[in-house]
N, C-alpha and C positions, 0 to 999 in steps of 0.2 A: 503493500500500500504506500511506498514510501514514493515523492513526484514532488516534481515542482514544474509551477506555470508563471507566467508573467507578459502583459502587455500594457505598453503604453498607449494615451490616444492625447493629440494636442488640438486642444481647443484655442479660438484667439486668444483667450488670455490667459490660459491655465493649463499646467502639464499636468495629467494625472497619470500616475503609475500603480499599479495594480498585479499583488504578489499572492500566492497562494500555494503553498507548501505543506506537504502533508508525512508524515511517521506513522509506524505500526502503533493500532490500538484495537483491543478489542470490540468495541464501540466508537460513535463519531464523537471527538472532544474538539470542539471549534471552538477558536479563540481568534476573535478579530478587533484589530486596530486600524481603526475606523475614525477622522477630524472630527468635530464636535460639530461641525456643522450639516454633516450627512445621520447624524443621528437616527433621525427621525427614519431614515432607510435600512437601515442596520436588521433590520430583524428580515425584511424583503431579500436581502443579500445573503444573508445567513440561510434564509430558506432554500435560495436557488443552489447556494455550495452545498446544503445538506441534501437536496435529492439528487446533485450529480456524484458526489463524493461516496454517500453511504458507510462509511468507516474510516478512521484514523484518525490522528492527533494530527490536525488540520489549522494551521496561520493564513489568516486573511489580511492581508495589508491595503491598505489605501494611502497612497501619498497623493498630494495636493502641490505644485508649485507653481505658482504666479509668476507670469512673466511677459503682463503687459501694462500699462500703466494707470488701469483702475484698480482699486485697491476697498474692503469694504472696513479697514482702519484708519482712523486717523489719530491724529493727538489732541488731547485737552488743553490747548492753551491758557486756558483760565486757572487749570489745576497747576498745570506745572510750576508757572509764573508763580502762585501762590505758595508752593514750597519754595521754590528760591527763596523770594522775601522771607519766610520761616527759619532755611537756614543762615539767609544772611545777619540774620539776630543771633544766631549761637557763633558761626564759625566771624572770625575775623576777616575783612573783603579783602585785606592786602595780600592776604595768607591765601587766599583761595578763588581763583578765577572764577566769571563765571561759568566756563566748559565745566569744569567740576562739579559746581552747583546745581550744572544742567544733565549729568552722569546721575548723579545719587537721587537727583528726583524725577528722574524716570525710572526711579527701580520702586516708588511709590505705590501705592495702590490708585485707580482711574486715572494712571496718565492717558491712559487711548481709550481709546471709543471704537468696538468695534461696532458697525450697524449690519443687522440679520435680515437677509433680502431671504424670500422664498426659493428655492432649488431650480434652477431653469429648465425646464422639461427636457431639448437640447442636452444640454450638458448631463442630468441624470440616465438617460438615452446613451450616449458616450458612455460613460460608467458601466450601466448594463451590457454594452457592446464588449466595452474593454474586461468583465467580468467571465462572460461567456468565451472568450478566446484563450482566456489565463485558463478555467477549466478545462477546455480542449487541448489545451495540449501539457497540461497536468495528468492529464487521461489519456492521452497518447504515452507518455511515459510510464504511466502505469501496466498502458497492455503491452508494451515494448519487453518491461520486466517480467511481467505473468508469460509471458511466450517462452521468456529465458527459463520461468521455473519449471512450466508442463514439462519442457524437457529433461530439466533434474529431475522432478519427480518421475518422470515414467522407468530414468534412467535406476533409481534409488529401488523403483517396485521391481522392475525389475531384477535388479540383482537380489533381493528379498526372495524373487518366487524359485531364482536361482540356486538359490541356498536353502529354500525347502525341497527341493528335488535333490540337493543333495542328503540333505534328512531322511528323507523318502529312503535312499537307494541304501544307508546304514540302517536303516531301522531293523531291517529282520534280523542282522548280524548283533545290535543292542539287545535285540528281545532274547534270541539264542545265547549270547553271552548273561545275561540275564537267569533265565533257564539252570546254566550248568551250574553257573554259581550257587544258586541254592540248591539243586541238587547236590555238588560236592559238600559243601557247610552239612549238609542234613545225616549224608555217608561217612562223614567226619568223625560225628557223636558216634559213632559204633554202636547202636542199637535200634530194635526193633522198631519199625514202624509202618503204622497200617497207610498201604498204598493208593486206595483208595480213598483215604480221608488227605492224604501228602498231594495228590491231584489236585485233590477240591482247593487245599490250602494253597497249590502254587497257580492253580489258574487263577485264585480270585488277586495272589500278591501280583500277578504278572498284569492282571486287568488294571491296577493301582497306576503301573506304570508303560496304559498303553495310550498315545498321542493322534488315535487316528481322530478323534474328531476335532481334535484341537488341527490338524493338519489340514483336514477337509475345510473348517471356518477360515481358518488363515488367508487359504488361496481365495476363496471366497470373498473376503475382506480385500483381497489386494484386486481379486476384478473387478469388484465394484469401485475401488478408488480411482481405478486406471477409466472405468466408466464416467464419473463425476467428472473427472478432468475437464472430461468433454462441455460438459454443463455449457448453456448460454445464461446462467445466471447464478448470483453469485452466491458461489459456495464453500467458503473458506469455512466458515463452524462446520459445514458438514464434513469436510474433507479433517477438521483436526477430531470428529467426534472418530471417524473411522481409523485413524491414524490411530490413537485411542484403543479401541479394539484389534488390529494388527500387535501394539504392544501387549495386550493382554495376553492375546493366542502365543503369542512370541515367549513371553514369559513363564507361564503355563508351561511349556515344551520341552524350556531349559529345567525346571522342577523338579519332572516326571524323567527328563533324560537316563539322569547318571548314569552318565557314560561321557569318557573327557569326550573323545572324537566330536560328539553331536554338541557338546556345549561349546565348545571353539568354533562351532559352526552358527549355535546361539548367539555369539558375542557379536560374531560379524555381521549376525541380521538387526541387536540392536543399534550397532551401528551405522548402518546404514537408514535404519528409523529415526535415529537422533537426529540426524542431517535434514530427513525429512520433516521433523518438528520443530527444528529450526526457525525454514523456511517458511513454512506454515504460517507463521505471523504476517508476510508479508503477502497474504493472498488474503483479497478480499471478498 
């Protein structure tokens, strides 16, 4: 989810610049700095980023720079003036020009006057232009990136289901080694025991430690992820709830293994899952 957009538009008398940058977040966090005189529009702008955006930690900016000769401040002549004379009673005149006297009292309170004209339909027009092209190509950036991830992901499931096939092709050899093992331990104790109860007992410990359904969900889990990819709509919670699931089965596997072979082969498929969750934050 992570983009950044930006256009400017020049009106006669005023440059507006217009930024919109966005980070992974679960949900949409919009934060925009926005002059006090668009105020009133702030929620209208807010809306149009929130329906094109839909998620992230999202900066809206709005600059404003004038750069014609009307202006909607001026100064207080009557205030200013009136602090000079103020300070020319405390500070001494000889001691202090009056550029100085003209410094310190304009850092007063109402030396300017700004006057608040209504928003020119034009120029609000501009804004919304200049708004819609910063998201278009914040969104271009974004599917720019989503195109780079389907790739890793397909590439990360991949080597995932690659790694249960190799699971698959030890398993019988786990279970057989499995098998002799507690048959030897049993022939160990040197004594009697009934064959048919020693059956019951090793097929139900063998059932303890057998992975096929956990093997069948897995694959399972990963075609449906490689499925979603596809999605025309967005599905990052769904792809980290399956992601999710894939670690479950994954873990699960390693559990029931014991058997080093099959767990070095477990490490490499959480590995490759971590990469994938990662990622994940950055798919919206």
């Amino acid at each position: 989810m992570t983009g950044y957009g930006k256009s400017i538009s020049q009106l006669p008398s005023k440059k507006i610049t217009i930024e919109v940058k966005s980070l992974n977040s679960k949900n949409l966090d919009l934060n925009a700095r926005i002059p006090s005189f668009y105020r009133e529009k702030e929620l209208e702008m807010r809306n149009i980023v929130a329906k094109s955006l839909e998620r992230g930690k999202v900066d809206l900016s709005l600059y404003v720079e004038l750069n014609g000769e009307n202006t909607n401040t001026s100064i207080n002549e009557a205030v200013v003036k009136q602090y000079m004379k103020q300070l020319a009673k405390v500070v001494n005149t000889t001691e202090v020009n009056s550029i100085e006297f003209l410094k310190m009292a304009m850092r007063f309170p109402d030396t300017l006057n700004t006057e608040r004209d209504d928003i020119d339909e034009e120029e609000y027009d501009a804004i919304l232009n200049g708004l819609e092209d910063a998201l278009q190509l914040i969104n271009k950036y974004r599917i720019d990136e989503g195109s780079a991830l389907k790739e890793d992901f397909e590439l990360r499931v991949k080597n995932i289901g690659d790694y249960l096939k190799e699971v698959e092709t030890i398993d019988p050899e786990r279970m057989e080694g499995v098998r002799e093992r507690l048959i030897k331990n049993v022939s160990d104790l040197k004594t009697e025991v009934d064959e048919n109860r020693f059956e019951q007992e090793l097929t139900y410990y063998l059932e303890k430690y057998d992975i096929t359904e956990e093997k069948v969900r897995l694959a399972n889990h990963l075609e449906y992820f490689t499925k979603s990819l596809d999605s025309v709509e967005s599905n990052g919670k769904k792809l980290a709830f399956i992601g999710q699931e894939i670690g479950r089965e994954i873990n699960t596997i390693g559990s029931k293994s014991n058997y080093a072979p099959m767990q070095q082969i477990v490490v490499r498929m959480k590995d490759e899952l971590e990469k994938i969750k990662e990622q994940l934050l950055n798919v919206l």
